[in-house]
C-alpha positions in Angstrom: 27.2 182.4 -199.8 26.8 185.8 -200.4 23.7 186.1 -198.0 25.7 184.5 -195.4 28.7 186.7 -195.7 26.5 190.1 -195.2 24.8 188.7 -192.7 27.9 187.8 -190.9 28.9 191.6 -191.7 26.2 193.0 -190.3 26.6 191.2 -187.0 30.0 192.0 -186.9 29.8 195.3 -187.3 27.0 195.7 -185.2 29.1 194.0 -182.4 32.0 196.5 -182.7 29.6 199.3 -182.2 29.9 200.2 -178.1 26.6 199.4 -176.7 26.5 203.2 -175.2 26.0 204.7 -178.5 22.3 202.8 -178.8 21.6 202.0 -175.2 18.8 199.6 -176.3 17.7 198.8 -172.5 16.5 202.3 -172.5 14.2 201.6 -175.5 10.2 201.2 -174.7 9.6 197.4 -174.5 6.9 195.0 -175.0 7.5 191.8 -172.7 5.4 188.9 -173.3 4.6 187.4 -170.2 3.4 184.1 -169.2 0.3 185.1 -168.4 -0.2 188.1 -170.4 1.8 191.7 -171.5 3.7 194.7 -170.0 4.7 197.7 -171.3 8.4 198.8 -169.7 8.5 202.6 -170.3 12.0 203.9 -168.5 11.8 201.2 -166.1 8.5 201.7 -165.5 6.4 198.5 -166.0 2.7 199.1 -166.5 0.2 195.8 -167.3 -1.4 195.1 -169.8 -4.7 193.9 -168.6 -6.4 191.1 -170.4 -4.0 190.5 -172.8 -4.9 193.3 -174.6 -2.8 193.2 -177.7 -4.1 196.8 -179.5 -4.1 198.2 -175.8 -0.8 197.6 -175.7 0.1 198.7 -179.5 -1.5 202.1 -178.8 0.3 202.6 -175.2 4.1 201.3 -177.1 3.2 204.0 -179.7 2.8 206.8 -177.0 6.1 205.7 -175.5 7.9 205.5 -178.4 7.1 209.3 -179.1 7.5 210.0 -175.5 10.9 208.6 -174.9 11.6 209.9 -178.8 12.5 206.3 -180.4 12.1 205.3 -183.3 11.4 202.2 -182.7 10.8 199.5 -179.2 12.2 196.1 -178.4 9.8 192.7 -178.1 11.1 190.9 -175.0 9.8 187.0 -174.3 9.8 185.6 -170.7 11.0 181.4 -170.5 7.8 179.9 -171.1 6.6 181.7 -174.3 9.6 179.9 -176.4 11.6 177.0 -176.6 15.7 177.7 -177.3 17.3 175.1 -179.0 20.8 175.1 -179.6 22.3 173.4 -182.4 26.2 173.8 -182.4 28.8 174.6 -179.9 30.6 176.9 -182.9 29.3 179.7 -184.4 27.7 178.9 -188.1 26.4 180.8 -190.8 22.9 181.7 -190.8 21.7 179.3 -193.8 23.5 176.4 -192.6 21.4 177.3 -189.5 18.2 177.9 -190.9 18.8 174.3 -192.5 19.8 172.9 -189.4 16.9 174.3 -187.4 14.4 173.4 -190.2 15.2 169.5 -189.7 15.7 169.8 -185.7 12.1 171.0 -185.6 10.8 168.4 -187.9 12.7 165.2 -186.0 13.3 166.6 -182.8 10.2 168.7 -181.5 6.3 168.1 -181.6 5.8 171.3 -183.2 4.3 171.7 -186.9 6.2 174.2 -188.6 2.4 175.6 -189.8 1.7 176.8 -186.0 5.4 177.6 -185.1 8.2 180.5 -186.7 11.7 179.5 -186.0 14.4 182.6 -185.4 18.3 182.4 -185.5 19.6 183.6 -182.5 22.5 185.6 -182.0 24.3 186.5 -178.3 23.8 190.0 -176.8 27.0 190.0 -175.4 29.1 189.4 -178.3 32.4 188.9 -175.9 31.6 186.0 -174.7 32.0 182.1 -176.3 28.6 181.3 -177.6 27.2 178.1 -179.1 24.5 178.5 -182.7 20.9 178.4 -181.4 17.7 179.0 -182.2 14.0 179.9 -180.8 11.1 178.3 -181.4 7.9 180.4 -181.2 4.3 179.9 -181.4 2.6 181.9 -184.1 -0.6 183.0 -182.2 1.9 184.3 -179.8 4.3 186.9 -182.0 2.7 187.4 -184.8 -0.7 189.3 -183.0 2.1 191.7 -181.2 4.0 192.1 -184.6 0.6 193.0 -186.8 -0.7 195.5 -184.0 2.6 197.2 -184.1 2.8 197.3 -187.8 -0.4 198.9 -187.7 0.4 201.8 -185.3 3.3 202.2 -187.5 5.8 201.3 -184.5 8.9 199.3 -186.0 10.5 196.6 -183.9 14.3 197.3 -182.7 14.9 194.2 -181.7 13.7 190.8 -180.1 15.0 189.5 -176.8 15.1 186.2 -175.4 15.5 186.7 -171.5 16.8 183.9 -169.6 15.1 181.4 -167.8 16.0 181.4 -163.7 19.9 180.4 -163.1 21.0 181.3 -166.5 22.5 184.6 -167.7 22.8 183.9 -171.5 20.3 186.9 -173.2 19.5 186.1 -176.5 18.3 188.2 -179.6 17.0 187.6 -182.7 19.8 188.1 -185.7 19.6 191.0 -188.0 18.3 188.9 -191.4 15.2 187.1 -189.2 14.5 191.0 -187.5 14.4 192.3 -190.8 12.1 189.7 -192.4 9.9 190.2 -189.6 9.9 194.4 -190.5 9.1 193.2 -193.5 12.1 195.6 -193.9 13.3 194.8 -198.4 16.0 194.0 -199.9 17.6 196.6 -200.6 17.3 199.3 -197.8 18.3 196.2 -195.7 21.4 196.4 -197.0 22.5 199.4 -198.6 24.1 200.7 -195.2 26.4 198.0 -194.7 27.3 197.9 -197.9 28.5 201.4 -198.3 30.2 200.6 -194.4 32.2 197.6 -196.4 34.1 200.0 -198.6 35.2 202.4 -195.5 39.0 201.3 -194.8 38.5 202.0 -191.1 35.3 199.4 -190.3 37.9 197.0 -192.3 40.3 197.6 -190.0 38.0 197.5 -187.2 36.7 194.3 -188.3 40.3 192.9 -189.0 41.1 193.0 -184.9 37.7 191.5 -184.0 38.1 189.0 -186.4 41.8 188.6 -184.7 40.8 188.3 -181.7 37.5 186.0 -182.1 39.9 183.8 -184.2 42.3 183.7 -181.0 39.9 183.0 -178.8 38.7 179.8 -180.9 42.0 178.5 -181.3 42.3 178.7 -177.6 39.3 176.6 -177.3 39.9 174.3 -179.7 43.0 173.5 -178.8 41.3 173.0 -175.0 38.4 170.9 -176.2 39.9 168.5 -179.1 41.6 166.0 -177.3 38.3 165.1 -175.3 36.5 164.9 -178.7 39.0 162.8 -180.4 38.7 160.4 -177.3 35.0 160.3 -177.4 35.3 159.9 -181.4 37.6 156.6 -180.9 35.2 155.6 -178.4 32.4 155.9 -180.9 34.2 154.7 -183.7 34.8 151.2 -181.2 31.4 151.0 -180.7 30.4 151.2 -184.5 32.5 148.8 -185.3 31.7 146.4 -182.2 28.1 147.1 -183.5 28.4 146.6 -187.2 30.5 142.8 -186.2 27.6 142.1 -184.7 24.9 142.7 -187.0 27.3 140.6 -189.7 27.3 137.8 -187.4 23.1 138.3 -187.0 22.6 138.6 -191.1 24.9 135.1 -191.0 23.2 133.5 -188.9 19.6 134.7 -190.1 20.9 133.3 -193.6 22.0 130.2 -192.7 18.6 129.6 -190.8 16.8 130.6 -193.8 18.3 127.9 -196.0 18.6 125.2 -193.5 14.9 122.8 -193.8 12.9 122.6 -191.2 13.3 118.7 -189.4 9.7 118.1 -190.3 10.1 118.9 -194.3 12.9 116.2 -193.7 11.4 114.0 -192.2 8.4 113.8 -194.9 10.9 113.9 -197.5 12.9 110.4 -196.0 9.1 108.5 -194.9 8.2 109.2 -198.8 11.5 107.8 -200.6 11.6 104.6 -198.3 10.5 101.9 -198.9 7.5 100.3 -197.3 9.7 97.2 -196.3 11.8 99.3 -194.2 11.8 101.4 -190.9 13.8 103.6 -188.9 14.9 102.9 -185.2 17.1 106.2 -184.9 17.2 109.6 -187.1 19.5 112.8 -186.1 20.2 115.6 -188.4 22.9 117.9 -187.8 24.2 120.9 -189.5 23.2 119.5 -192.8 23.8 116.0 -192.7 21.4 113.5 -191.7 22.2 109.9 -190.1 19.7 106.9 -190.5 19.7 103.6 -188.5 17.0 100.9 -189.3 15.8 97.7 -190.8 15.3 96.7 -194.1 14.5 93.3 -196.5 17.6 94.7 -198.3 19.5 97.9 -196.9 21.3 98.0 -200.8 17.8 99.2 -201.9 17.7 101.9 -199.7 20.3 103.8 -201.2 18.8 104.3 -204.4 15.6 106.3 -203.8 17.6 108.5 -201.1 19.6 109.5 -203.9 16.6 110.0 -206.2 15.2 112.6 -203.6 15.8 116.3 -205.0 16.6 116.7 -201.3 18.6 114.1 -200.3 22.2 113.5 -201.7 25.4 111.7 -201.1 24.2 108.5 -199.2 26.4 105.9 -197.9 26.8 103.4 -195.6 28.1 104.2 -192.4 29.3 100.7 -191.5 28.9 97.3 -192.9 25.6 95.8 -193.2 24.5 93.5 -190.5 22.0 90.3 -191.0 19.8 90.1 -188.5 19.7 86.3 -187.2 17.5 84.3 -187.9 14.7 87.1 -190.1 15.1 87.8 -193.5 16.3 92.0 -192.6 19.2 93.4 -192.5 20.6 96.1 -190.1 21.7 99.3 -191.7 23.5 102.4 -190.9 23.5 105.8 -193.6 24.6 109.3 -193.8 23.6 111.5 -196.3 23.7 115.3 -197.1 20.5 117.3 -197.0 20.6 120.3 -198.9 19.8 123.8 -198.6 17.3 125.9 -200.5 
């Protein structure tokens, strides 16, 4: 919680500040290319030729001391990350980390061993943004990062330029910039703490908070009747779903304990006696109906009751002697019972 709420703090604050006090487009950058780097030195953009990555530490050093920074901004081209966005709201950073830790493991192909992942936070604070994150490959920051750690040249800030027909510029948030300064604890911050106790950055942060919270009742008052419809929508469908899949487990069970018409059918040719034989059998839903002839159709009853299978036999209609033989004609129903 606390983490979350400095965090929160510093972007805050940093978004108050107007961006002509720090002017970071006029900061040396690194841009990683497609196809290999560049070195933008007061808009003058100067190749890097074989993807020389301790080429191009040694030139950012010179143009951080020649434009007299303290520091130089890592831009990535689309193509050298993936953005993912996660919310439509704005969420605290561990909530994203969490939520970006299980996107990359379900949703992506990427091993978190050969990837880092970096909450993102909007340039243009101003502006509705949704929670996102980037999705990097190792071999590709972390050889610029070490070869500007060891010229000594800190990283100002990573940018996430937009692919062709967006205008959304991302950077990385303040915690995930520090961890990758390898910037501790406590210089981290010790500035924005002091800042906290200052009544004037309260009151400062007192409108923006006013106005962001404005701005998201606005939009949430614009955008919840079309979720609640598309809730009730889902919630019809869930249930639609979950009748069905109570009418599958039903009928799954009741095929599971019905017998199969040939275990049946052994069961009735074993119990009857040898003087008799069937001319017509049907079983349906449970009960069974047996036509035949016999030497005595009484006798019959007795070992289809004996049958751990069989139960509740009884003549269907009366007995009929066959004329002129010694048979008789019989008709029984009887219950066959589930497993």
């Amino acid at each position: 919680m606390l983490t979350d709420f400095l965090s929160w703090w510093r972007d805050t604050l940093q978004a108050c500040v107007p961006p002509s006090w720090h002017r970071p487009q006029d900061s040396p950058k690194i841009v990683i290319k497609r196809a290999g780097l560049a070195l933008v030195l007061n808009d003058d953009v100067q190749p890097i030729e074989a993807y020389d990555i301790e080429a191009a530490a040694r030139l950012a050093a010179e143009g951080v001391a020649a434009a007299h920074r303290a520091a130089l901004v890592v831009a990535l081209e689309p193509g050298r990350f993936v953005l993912r966005k996660l919310s439509p709201a704005r969420l605290p950073a561990s909530r994203v980390r969490a939520m970006a830790s299980f996107d990359l493991e379900s949703a992506t192909p990427f091993a978190t061993s050969d990837v880092r992942c970096f909450v993102l936070r909007p340039v243009d604070e101003t502006r509705p943004s949704p929670t996102a994150y980037a999705i990097v490959k190792r071999n590709v920051i972390d050889p610029i990062v070490e070869a500007l750690r060891s010229v000594s040249v800190p990283i100002a800030g990573v940018v996430f330029l937009p692919a062709q027909g967006e205008d959304q510029i991302w950077a990385l948030s303040t915690g995930d910039l520090a961890e990758l300064n390898k910037t501790p604890s406590w210089r981290r911050n010790f500035p924005w703490i002091t800042v906290t106790v200052i009544m004037l950055a309260s009151a400062a942060t007192f409108a923006h908070l006013s106005s962001s919270y404005s701005l998201a009742q606005t939009q949430v008052d614009e955008t919840l009747p079309a979720l609640e419809r598309k809730a009730k929508a889902v919630r019809d469908e869930l249930n639609r779903r979950s009748a069905r899949m109570a009418e599958i487990k039903a009928l799954r069970r009741n095929l599971a304990a019905q017998r199969p018409m040939a275990e049946v059918l052994e069961e009735i040719a074993r119990v009857l006696p040898d003087s008799a034989y069937l001319t017509d059998l049907s079983i349906k839903d449970g009960s069974a109906s047996l036509v035949g002839f016999g030497q005595s159709a009484s006798a019959i009853i007795a070992p289809l009751e004996g049958s751990p299978m069989l139960k509740g036999a009884e003549f269907a209609s009366p007995v009929v002697k066959i004329p002129g033989q010694d048979g008789e004609r019989f008709d029984i129903t009887l219950n066959v019972l589930s497993r």
